[in-house]
Legacy VTK file of the C-alpha trace (Angstrom):
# vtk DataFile Version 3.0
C-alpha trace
ASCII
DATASET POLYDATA
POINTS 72 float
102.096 93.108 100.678
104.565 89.860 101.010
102.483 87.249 103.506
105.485 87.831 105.585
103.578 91.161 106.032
100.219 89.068 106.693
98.994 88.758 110.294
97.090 85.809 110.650
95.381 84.016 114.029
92.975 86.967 114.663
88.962 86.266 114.640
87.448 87.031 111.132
84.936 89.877 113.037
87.863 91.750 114.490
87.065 94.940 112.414
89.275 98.633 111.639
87.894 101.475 110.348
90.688 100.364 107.401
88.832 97.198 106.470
86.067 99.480 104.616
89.452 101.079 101.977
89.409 98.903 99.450
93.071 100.275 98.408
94.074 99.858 101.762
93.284 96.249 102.793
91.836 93.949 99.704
91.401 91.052 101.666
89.199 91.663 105.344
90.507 88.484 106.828
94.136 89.171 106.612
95.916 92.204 108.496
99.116 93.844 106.818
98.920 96.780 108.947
99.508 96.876 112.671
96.227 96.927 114.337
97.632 99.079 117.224
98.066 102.022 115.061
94.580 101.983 114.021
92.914 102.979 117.196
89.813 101.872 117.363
88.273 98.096 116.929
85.125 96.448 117.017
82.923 93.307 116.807
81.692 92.643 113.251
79.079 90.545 115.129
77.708 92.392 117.712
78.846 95.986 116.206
80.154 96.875 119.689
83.713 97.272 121.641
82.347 93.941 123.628
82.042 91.015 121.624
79.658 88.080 121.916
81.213 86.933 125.293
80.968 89.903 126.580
84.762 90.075 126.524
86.636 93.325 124.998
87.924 93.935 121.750
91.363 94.230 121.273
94.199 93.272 118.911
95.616 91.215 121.606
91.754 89.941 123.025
90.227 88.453 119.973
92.493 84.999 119.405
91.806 81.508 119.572
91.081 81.455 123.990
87.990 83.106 122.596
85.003 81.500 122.819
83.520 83.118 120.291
86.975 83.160 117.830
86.124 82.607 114.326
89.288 81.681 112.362
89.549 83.130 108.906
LINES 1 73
72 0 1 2 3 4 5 6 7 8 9 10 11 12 13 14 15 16 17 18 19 20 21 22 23 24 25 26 27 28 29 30 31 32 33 34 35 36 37 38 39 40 41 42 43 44 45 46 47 48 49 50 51 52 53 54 55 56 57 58 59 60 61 62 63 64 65 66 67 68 69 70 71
């Protein structure tokens, strides 16, 4: 993966089902994949669809505005 390929700005808890293959994404803060074509995300903190401002998460949610954003 080039770190053109890197997506960067999303909150370190943002979690994919992909984040738990090690072959498929060695490092859990970074994103080389497109998060859309994962289907489904979740809170790393509060294990849930609604993270700990009881906002949802999404790809395009869980930035910086957040409250509760965690940079990586």
């Amino acid at each position: 993966m080039s770190k053109s390929d890197v997506k960067t700005g999303f909150c370190r808890y943002l979690r994919t089902r992909l984040m738990h293959l090690p072959d498929m994404e060695p490092d859990p803060h970074t994103y080389g994949f497109d998060l859309s074509e994962v289907g489904h995300v979740w809170c790393d903190k509060t294990m849930r669809v609604i993270g700990p401002d009881d906002g949802l998460v999404a790809e395009e949610k869980c930035g910086p505005d957040r409250v509760c954003f965690q940079g990586s």
